[in-house]
C-alpha positions in Angstrom: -7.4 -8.9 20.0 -7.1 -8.6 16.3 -9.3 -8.1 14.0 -10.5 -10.3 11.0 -10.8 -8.5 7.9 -14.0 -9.0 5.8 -13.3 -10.2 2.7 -15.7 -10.2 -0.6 -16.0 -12.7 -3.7 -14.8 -10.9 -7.0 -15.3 -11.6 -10.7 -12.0 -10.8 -12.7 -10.7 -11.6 -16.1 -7.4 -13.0 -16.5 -5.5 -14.6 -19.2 -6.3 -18.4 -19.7 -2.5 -19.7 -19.9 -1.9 -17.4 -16.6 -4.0 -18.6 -14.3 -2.8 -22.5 -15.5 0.7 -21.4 -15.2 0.2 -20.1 -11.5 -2.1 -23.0 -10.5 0.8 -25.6 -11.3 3.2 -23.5 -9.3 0.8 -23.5 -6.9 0.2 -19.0 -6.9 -2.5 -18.0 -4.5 -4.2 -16.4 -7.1 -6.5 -14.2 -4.0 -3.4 -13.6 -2.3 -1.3 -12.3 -5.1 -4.0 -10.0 -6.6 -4.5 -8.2 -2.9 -0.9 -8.3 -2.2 -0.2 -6.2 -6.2 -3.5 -4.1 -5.6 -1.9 -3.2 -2.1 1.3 -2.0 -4.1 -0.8 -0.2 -6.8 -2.9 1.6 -4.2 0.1 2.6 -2.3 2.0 3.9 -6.0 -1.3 5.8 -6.3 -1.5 7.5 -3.1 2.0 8.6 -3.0 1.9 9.8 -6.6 -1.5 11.8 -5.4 0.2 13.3 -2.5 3.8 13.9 -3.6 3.3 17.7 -4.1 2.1 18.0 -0.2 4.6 15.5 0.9 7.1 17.7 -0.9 5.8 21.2 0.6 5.7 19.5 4.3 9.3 18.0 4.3 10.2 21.6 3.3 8.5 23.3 5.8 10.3 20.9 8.1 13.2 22.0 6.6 12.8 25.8 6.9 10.8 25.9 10.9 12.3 22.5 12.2 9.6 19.9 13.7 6.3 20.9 15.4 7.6 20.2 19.0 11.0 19.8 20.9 13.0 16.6 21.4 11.4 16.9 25.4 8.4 16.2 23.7 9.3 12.7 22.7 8.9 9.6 24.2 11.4 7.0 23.6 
């Protein structure tokens, strides 16, 4: 069963001609801002964690994975 997200009212600022320009090409304005807030929090995270991303794929270089291909389950 899925879930339903919560969602919350928000009060943002947006240039004037913008918002007219997106309503007469019909824009989900509360769609569009989640979907580019989405892409900017995942930018974010990857930018915080590159350094660790960069030392695990190493490590995964030098040992090999945690566990043998027996382990899998495909």
């Amino acid at each position: 069963m899925a879930s339903v997200k919560e969602k919350v009212r928000v009060n943002v600022y947006i240039d004037k001609t913008v918002i007219e320009d997106a309503k007469r090409l019909s824009i989900n304005l509360s769609n569009s801002l989640e979907t580019a807030l989405k892409s900017e929090l995942e930018t974010k995270w990857l930018e915080r964690n590159q350094h660790k991303i960069e030392i695990y794929n190493q490590s995964i270089a030098v040992d090999g994975l945690p566990f043998n291909e027996d382990d899998l389950c495909i």
